[in-house]
N, C-alpha and C positions, 0 to 999 in steps of 0.2 A: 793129731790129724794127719791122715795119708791123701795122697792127691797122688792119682795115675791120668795121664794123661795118654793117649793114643790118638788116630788118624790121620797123621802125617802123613806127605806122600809127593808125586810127581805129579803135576796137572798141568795142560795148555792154558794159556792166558785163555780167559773167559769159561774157562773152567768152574769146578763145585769142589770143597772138600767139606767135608764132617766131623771135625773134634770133638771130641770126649773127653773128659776130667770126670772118674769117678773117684768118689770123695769117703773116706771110710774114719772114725777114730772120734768121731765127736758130732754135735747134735747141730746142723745145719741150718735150722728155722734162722735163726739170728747172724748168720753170716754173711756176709758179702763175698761174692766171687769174683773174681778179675780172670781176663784175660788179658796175656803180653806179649808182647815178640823181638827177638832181638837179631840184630847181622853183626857182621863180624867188627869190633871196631866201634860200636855205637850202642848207646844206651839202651836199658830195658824200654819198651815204647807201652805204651797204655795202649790196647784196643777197645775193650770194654766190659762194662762189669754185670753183676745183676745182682739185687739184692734177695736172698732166697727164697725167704718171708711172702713179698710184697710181689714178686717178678719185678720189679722197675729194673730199667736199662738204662745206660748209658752207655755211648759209644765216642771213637773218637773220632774226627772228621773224616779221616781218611777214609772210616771204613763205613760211613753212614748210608745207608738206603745198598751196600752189599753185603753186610753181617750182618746176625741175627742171633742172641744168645739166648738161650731157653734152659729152662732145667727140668728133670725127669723125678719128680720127686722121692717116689718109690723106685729107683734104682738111684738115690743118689747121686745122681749124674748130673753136670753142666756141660751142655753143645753149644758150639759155635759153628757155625753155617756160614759156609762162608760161597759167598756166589759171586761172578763177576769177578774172577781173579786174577789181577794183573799181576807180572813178572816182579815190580816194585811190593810185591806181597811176601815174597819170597824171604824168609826169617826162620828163627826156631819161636816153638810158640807155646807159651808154660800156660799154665793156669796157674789162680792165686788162691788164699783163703786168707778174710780177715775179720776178728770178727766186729759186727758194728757197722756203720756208713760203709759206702764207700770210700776210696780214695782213688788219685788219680797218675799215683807215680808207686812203685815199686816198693821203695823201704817202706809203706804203709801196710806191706801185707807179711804177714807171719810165716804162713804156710803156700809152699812152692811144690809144684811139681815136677816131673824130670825133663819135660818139653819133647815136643814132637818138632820135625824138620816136617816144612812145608818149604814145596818149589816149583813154582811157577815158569814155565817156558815160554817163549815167545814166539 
């Protein structure tokens, strides 16, 4: 399983960006996808997941009611949407794969990708 990730980028607080994680090497239906993000000094952080199959979501407080994750099924793709973008958003941000449930911390996911930089200004 491959995982690219793209749409990192520069944005003013209350900003939009668009992540991408297309996903290549293996058969997705049964996966669970995660999104994470990390700063310098502190833990990989859970944002949120979807399961491929089903589309169920979950998110993590922080990011509830201004992320949205979707998936593209015929490009393999999983987006995160991210709106309302405060400065405290400001991280690198992998996508996951794992397969089965979700999970809600990091070593539950197999497959990483190479993380995009997202930075929010103020």
């Amino acid at each position: 399983v491959q995982l690219q990730a793209s749409g990192g980028g520069l944005v003013q607080a209350g900003g939009s960006l668009r992540l991408s994680c297309a996903a290549s090497g293996g058969i997705f239906s049964s996966y669970n996808m995660g999104w994470f993000r990390q700063v310098p000094g502190k833990e990989r952080e859970f944002v949120g997941g979807i399961m491929w199959n089903f589309g169920g979501t979950v998110y993590a407080d922080s990011v509830k009611g201004r992320f949205t994750i979707s998936t593209d099924n015929a490009k393999n793709t999983v987006y995160l949407q991210m709106n309302s973008l405060k400065p405290e958003d400001t991280a690198v941000y992998y996508c996951a794969a794992r397969y089965g449930v979700y999970r809600d911390y990091a070593s539950g996911y197999a497959y990483w990708g190479q993380g995009t930089q997202v930075t929010v200004s103020s």
